[in-house]
N, C-alpha and C positions, 0 to 999 in steps of 0.2 A: 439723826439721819437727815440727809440734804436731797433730794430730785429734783434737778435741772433740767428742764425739756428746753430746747431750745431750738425754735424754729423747724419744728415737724412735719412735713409732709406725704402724707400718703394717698396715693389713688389706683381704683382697683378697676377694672374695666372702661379707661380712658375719666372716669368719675373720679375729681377730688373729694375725699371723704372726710383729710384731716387739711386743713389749710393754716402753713405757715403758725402752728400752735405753738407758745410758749409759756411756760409757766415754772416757779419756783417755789416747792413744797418742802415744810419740814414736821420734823417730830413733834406729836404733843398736840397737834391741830389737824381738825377733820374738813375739809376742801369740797363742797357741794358742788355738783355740775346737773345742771336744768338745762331745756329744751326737748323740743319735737321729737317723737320716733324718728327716727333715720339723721339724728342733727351732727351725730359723730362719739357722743360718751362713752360706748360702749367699745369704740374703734380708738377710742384715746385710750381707754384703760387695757386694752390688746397691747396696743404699744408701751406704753409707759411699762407694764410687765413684763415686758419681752416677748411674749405671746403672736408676735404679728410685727414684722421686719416693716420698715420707712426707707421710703424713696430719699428724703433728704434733710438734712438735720442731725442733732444727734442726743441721746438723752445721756444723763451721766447722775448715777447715785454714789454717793459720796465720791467724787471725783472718777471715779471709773466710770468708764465709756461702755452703756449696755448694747451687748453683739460683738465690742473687742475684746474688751477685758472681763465682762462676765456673758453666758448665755443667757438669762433671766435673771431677774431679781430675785436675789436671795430672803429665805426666813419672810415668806409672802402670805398671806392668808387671800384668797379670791373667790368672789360670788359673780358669778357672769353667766350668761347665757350657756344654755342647753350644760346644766352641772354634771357629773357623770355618778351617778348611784346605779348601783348593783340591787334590783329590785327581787332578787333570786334570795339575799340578805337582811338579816337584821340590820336596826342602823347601830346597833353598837358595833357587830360585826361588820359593817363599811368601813367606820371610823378605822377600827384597830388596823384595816388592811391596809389604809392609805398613812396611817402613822409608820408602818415598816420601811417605807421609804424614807423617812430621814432615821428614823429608830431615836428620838429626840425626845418622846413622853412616854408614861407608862399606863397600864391599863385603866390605874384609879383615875387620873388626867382625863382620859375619853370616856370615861361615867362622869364625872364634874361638869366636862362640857354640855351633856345632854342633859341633866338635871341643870344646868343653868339656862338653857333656853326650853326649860320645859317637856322633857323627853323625858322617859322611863327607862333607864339603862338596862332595863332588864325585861325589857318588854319583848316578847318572843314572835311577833309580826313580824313578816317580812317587808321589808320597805314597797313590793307592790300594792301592800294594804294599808298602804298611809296615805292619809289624805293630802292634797294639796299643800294644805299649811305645815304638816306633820313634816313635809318632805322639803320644806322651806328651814323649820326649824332645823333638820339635820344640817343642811348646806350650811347655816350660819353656826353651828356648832363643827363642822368641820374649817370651816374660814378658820376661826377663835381656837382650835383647841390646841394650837402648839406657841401660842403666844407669840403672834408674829410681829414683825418689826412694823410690816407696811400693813394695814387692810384696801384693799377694794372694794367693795361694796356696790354694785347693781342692782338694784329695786331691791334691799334686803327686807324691805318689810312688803314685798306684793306677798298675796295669796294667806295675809295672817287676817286674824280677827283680831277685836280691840286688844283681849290680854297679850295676846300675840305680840301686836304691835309694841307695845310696854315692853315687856319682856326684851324687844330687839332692842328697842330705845335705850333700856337700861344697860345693856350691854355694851353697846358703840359707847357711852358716855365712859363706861367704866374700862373700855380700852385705851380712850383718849387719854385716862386721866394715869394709864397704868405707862404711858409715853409712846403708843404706835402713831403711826402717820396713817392717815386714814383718809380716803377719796370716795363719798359717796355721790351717786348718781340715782335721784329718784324721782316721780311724777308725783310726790305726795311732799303736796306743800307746807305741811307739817314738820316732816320730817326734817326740812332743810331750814326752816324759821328755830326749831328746837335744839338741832344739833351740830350747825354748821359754823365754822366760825369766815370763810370766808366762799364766796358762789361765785361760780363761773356759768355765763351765759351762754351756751353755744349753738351756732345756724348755719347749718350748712357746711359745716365743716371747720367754723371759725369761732373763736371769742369773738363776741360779740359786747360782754361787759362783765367786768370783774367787782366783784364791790365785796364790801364785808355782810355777813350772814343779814337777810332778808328777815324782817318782822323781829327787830334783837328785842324789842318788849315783851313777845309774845312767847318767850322760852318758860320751858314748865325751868319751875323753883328745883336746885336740888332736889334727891331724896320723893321726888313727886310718884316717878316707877319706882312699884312695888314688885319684888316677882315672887 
C-alpha cells in the first residue's frame, strides 16, 4: 500500500494548520512525526484518514483520490484524540460493538486483542473503572484488532507505565513486521529512536525536516519486549 500526500493545505479560522504538506508513505515502514503541541500531527493524521476535509492538495492511497474516490481510508486502525469508549461497558463489550460494523473478526479475535496488550477479556469492570492506562491499553487494542492495513498511532504509549510501554512497543514492531503502514506521532523520544524508520519534523504547520529514524544505534535488539 502507497499514500501520496501531496501538497496539503488546511486552515481553520483564518490559521494555517497544515502548510503545503507532502509526503510519500508505504507498507512495512512506521513514519515518526515530532514537534510542539499545536505543530500540526494530529491535524495531519485527520487528514491523511479522511477524517478532516483540505482546503487544497490532494491525498491518493493507492492511486485513488481520498474524498473522490473513497470517503476515508479503508481497513484503518486510529488512536487520536478524545477515543470514543462507552464507559457504561466492559471493554471486551466495547470492542465487540465496534467490530459489528465491519462484521470482519470474531469473538475469539477481540479476546486475543486484549490479552495482547494486557487486558483480561474477561474482566467484568466497566470501562468507567479503568484506570488511565487500562483505557489506553483498550484504544490500542481496538486500533490492532482487525488487522489493519494502515495504523495511526497518536501518543499510543501516553498514560502507560513501563510494562505498558513494552507491551505497546512490542506490538507496533510486530505490526510493522506483519506488513501495515504505520504513522506514529509521539513526545517520547524513545519511542521514535526505537521504532521509527523514518521522522518528520513539524512547526507550524510545515516539514520542517525529514531524515531517517533519530538515535538508529539506540534501537532495543529484537526480541528485547517481553509481554
Amino acid at each position: 500500500m502507497q499514500i501520496v500526500v501531496d501538497n496539503i493545505v488546511k486552515t481553520i479560522k483564518k490559521k494555517i494548520i497544515l502548510n503545503n504538506i507532502s509526503l510519500q508513505l508505504e507498507s512495512g515502514n512506521i513514519y515518526g512525526f515530532v514537534g510542539r503541541n499545536g505543530c500540526g500531527k494530529t491535524m495531519l493524521f485527520r487528514a491523511i484518514s479522511g477524517l478532516m476535509h483540505i482546503d487544497s492538495g490532494k491525498i491518493k492511497v493507492d492511486e485513488k483520490i481520498l474524498h473522490k474516490d473513497m470517503p476515508i481510508i479503508q481497513n484503518m486502525g486510529i488512536i487520536i484524540e478524545n477515543a470514543g469508549l462507552y464507559d457504561e461497558f466492559t471493554g471486551y463489550k466495547n470492542l465487540q460493538m465496534l467490530s459489528k460494523i465491519n462484521n470482519k473478526i470474531s469473538n475469539e479475535d477481540i479476546k486475543k486483542s486484549l490479552s495482547d496488550v494486557g487486558l483480561n477479556p474477561d474482566d467484568k469492570r466497566t470501562v468507567k473503572k479503568y484506570s488511565l492506562g487500562m483505557k489506553q491499553r483498550l484504544i490500542i487494542a481496538q486500533a490492532i484488532m482487525e488487522k489493519p492495513d494502515i495504523l495511526m498511532l497518536d501518543e499510543p504509549t501516553n498514560a502507560l507505565d513501563e510494562k505498558g510501554v513494552d507491551i505497546v512497543r512490542e506490538i507496533i514492531l510486530r505490526e510493522k513486521k506483519r506488513g501495515a503502514l504505520i504513522l506514529l506521532a509521539s513526545h517520547n523520544k524513545e519511542d521514535i529512536s526505537i521504532l521509527t524508520d523514518r521522522v518528520y519534523i513539524l512547526e507550524n504547520g510545515r516539514i520542517v525536516s525529514d531524515e531517517k529514524a533519530l538515535m538508529q544505534k539506540s534501537r532495543v535488539p529484537k526480541g528485547e519486549f517481553k509481554i
